[in-house]
C-alpha positions in Angstrom: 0.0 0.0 0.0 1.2 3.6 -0.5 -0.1 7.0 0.7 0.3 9.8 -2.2 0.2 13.1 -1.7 -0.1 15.3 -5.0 -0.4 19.1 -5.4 -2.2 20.6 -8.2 -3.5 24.0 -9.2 -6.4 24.6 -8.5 -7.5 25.2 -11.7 -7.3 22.0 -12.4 -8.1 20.1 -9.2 -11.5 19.1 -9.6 -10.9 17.1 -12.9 -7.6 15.4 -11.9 -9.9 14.6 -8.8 -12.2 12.8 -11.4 -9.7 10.8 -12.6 -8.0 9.2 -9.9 -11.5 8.9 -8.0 -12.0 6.3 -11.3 -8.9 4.3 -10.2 -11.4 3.2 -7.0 -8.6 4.1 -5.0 -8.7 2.8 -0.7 -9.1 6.5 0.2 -9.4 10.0 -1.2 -8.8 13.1 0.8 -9.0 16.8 -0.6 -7.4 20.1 0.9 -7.5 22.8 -1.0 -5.2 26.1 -1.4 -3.2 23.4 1.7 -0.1 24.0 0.0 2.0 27.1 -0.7 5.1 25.8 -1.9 4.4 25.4 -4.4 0.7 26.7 -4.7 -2.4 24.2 -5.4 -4.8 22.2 -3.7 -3.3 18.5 -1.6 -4.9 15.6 -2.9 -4.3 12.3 -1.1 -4.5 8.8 -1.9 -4.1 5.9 -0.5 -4.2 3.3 -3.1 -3.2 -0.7 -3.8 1.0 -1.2 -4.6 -0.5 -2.9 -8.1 -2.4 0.7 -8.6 0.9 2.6 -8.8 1.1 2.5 -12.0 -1.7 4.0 -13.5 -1.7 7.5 -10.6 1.6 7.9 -12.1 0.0 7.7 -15.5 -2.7 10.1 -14.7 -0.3 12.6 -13.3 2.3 12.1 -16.4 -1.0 13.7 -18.0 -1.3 16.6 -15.4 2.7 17.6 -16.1 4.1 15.4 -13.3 7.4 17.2 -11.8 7.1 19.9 -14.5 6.4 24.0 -13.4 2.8 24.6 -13.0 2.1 21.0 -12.9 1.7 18.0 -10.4 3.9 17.7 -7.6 4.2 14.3 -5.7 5.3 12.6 -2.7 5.1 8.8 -2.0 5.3 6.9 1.7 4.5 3.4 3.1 2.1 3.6 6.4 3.2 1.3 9.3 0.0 0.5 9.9 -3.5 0.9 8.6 -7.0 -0.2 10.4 -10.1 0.4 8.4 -12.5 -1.8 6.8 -11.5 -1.0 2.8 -7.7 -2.0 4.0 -8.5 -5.9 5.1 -7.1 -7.0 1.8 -4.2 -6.0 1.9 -1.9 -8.3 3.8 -1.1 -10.2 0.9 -0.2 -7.4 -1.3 2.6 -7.6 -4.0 5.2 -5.7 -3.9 5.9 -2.7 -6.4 7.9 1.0 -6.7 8.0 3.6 -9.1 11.5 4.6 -11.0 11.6 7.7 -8.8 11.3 5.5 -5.4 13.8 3.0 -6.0 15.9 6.1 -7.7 15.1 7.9 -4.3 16.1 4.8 -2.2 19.4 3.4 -4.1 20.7 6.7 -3.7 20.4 7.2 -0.1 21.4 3.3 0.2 24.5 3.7 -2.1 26.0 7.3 -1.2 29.5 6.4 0.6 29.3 8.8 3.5 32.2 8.8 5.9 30.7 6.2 8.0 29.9 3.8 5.2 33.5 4.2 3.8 34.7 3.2 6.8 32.8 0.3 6.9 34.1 -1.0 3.6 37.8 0.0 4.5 36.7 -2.1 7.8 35.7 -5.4 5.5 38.9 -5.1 3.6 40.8 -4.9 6.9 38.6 -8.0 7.7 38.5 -10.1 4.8 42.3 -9.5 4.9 42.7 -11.1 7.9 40.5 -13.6 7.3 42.1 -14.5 3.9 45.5 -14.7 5.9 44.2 -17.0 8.5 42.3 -19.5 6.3 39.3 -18.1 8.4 36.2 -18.5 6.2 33.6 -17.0 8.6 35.6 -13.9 8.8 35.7 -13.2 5.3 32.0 -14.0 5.4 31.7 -11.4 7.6 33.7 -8.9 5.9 30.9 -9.6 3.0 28.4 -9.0 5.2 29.0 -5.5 6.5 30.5 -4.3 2.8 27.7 -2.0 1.6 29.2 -2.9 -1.6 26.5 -3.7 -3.7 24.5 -0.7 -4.1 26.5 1.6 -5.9 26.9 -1.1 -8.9 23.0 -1.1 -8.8 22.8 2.8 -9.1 24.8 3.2 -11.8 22.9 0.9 -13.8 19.9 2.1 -12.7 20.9 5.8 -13.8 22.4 4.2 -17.3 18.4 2.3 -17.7 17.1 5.5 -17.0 19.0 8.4 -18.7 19.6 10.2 -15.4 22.5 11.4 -13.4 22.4 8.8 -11.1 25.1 6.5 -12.9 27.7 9.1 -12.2 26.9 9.0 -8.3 27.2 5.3 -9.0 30.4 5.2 -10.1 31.5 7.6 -8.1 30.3 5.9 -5.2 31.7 2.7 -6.9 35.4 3.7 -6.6 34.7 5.5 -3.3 33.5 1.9 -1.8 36.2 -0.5 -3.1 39.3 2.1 -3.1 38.6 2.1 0.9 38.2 -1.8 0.5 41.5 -2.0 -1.3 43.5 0.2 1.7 41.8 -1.9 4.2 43.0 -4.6 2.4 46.7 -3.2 2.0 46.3 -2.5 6.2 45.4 -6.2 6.7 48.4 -7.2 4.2 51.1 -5.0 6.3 49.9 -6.2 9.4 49.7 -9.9 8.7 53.5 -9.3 7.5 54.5 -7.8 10.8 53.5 -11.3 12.1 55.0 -13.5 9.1 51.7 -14.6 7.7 51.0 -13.7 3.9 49.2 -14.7 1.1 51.6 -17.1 0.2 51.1 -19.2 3.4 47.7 -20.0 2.5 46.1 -20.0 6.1 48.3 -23.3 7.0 46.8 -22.7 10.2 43.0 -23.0 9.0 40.7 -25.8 10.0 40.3 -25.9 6.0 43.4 -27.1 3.7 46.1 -24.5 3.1 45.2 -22.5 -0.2 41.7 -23.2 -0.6 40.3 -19.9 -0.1 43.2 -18.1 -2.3 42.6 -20.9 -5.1 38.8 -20.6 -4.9 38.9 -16.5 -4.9 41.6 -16.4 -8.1 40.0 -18.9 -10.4 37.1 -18.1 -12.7 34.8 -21.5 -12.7 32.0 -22.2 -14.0 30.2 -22.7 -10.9 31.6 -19.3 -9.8 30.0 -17.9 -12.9 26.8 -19.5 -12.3 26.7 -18.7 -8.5 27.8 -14.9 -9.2 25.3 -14.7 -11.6 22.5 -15.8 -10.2 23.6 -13.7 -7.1 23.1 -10.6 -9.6 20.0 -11.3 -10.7 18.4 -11.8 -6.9 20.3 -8.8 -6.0 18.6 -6.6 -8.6 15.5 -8.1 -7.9 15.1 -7.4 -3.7 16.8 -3.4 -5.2 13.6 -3.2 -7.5 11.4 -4.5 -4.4 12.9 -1.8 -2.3 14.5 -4.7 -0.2 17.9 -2.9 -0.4 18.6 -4.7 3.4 18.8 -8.5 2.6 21.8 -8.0 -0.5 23.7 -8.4 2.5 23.1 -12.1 1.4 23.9 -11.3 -2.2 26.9 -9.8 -1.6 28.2 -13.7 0.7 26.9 -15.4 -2.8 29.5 -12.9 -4.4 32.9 -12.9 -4.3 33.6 -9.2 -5.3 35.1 -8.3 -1.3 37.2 -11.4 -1.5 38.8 -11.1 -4.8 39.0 -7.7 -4.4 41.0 -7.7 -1.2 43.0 -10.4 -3.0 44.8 -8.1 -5.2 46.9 -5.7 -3.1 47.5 -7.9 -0.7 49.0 -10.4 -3.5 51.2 -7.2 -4.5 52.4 -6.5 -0.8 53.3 -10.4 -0.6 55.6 -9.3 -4.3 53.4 -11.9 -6.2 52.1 -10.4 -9.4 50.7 -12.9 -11.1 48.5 -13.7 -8.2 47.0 -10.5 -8.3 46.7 -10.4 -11.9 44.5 -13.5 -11.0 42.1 -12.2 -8.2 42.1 -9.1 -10.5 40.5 -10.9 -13.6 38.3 -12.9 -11.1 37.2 -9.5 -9.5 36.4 -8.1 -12.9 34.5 -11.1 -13.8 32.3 -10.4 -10.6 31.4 -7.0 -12.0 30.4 -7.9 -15.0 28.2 -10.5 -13.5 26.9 -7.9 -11.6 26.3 -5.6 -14.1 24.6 -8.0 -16.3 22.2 -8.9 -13.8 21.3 -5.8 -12.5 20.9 -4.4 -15.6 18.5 -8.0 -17.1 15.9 -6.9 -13.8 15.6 -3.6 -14.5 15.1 -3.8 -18.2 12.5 -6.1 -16.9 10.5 -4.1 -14.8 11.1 -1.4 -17.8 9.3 -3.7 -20.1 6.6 -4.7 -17.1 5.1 -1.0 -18.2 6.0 0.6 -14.2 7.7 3.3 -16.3 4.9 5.1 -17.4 6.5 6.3 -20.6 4.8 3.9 -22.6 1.8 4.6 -21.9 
């Protein structure tokens, strides 16, 4: 369910009125001359997450966003008891462009405190990597908010707005603070005479598995990476930005990432070149999966364009 709150001018009220009234939305509340920036009456819906769709339609047609025309705010209620609303506990889930725009951008921005956290997870994953410690690095893919900004750019590419610059930009924030986390974790270990090179001979799992698994490209990499794209676009598009924590275990993008300068700091090129060309693979996977959902829920006509 979604409460919308549109402003019109009042010119124009009473028709626009008319036409969402024929959607049969849950509720309809008028205020007029409520708003004064900018001017026009406050009409407010509440309507069904399927009827999203066509209010956006019928404002496109009322000069949605544009001067003199429809202005529009969109919220989820914590809780709604009426009679009309007794359907609704087994809604589907739907958001417009401008919601999950709105939402990836506050989930993806790399403030100072989510940069930190992803210089964190490369300090982490490093340690965990040196150790043979799978549950750390696990958990260094868990707190990585590293996911997002990949999403946003494509997003922004899909739909020709600026939001794929703050996606990259965002992008190389996130990973450049993974890759000195990474270094940090490399230097340290070194202090202590462990290194990439030692494999985690000290692990309760066999010495190299972890930095064999994370610099090979496999088929069953591909296939888990992919598929991890494709659910990770999908819970984006659902607004569900909270559970790619998951996505981002199935993926080894903080891994192989964190692989590469500490293969460097160890004076082993060649490995590095390796976890490189397994971290690019990740992107792509990303990227290709991302982009395959929201091309989809393009074509499932919740851009209103087409109509």
């Amino acid at each position: 369910m979604r409460i919308i709150d549109l402003t019109v001018p009042a010119t124009r009220t009473d028709e626009f009125v008319a036409d969402l009234s024929a959607l049969e939305p849950l509720a309809v509340r008028l205020q007029r001359g409520a708003s004064l920036i900018p001017r026009g009456d406050v009409v407010t819906l509440e309507v069904r997450n399927e009827q999203l769709g066509e209010v956006m339609r019928i404002a496109d047609r009322y000069g949605l966003g544009e001067t003199d025309g429809v202005s529009m705010s969109t919220s989820v209620p914590l809780s709604v008891v009426a009679p009309s609303h007794r359907a609704l506990t087994r809604e589907i889930g739907a958001t417009t462009w401008e919601e999950l725009e709105l939402s990836i951008g506050e989930d993806s921005t790399m403030t100072l405190d989510r940069t930190v956290v992803m210089l964190i997870a490369g300090v982490v994953a490093g340690v965990g990597i040196l150790t043979g410690a799978l549950h750390v690095v696990i958990g260094a893919m868990v707190i990585a908010p590293g996911f997002q900004p990949f999403a946003r750019f494509v997003l922004g590419v899909i739909n020709s707005s600026g939001a794929w610059k703050g996606g990259l930009i965002d992008t190389a924030r996130a990973y450049g603070a993974l890759l000195v986390g990474a270094t940090a974790a490399a230097l340290i270990g070194g202090a202590f005479g462990a290194g990439v090179q030692h494999g985690g001979e000290d692990s309760y799992l066999a010495a190299g598995s972890l930095i064999d698994y994370w610099t090979t490209i496999t088929w069953g990499g591909l296939v888990v990476g992919g598929a991890a794209a494709v659910c990770g676009g999908i819970l984006i598009s659902l607004n569900r930005t909270v559970l790619t924590a998951g996505v981002m275990v199935a993926l080894a993008l903080v891994p192989t990432a964190t692989m590469v300068p500490m293969a460097l700091v160890a004076g082993d090129p060649t490995l590095a070149a390796s976890a490189g060309l397994r971290f690019l693979a990740e992107i792509v996977l990303v990227l290709a999966g991302t982009t395959a959902v929201f091309l989809f829920k393009r074509r499932r006509d919740r851009r209103r364009s087409s109509a």
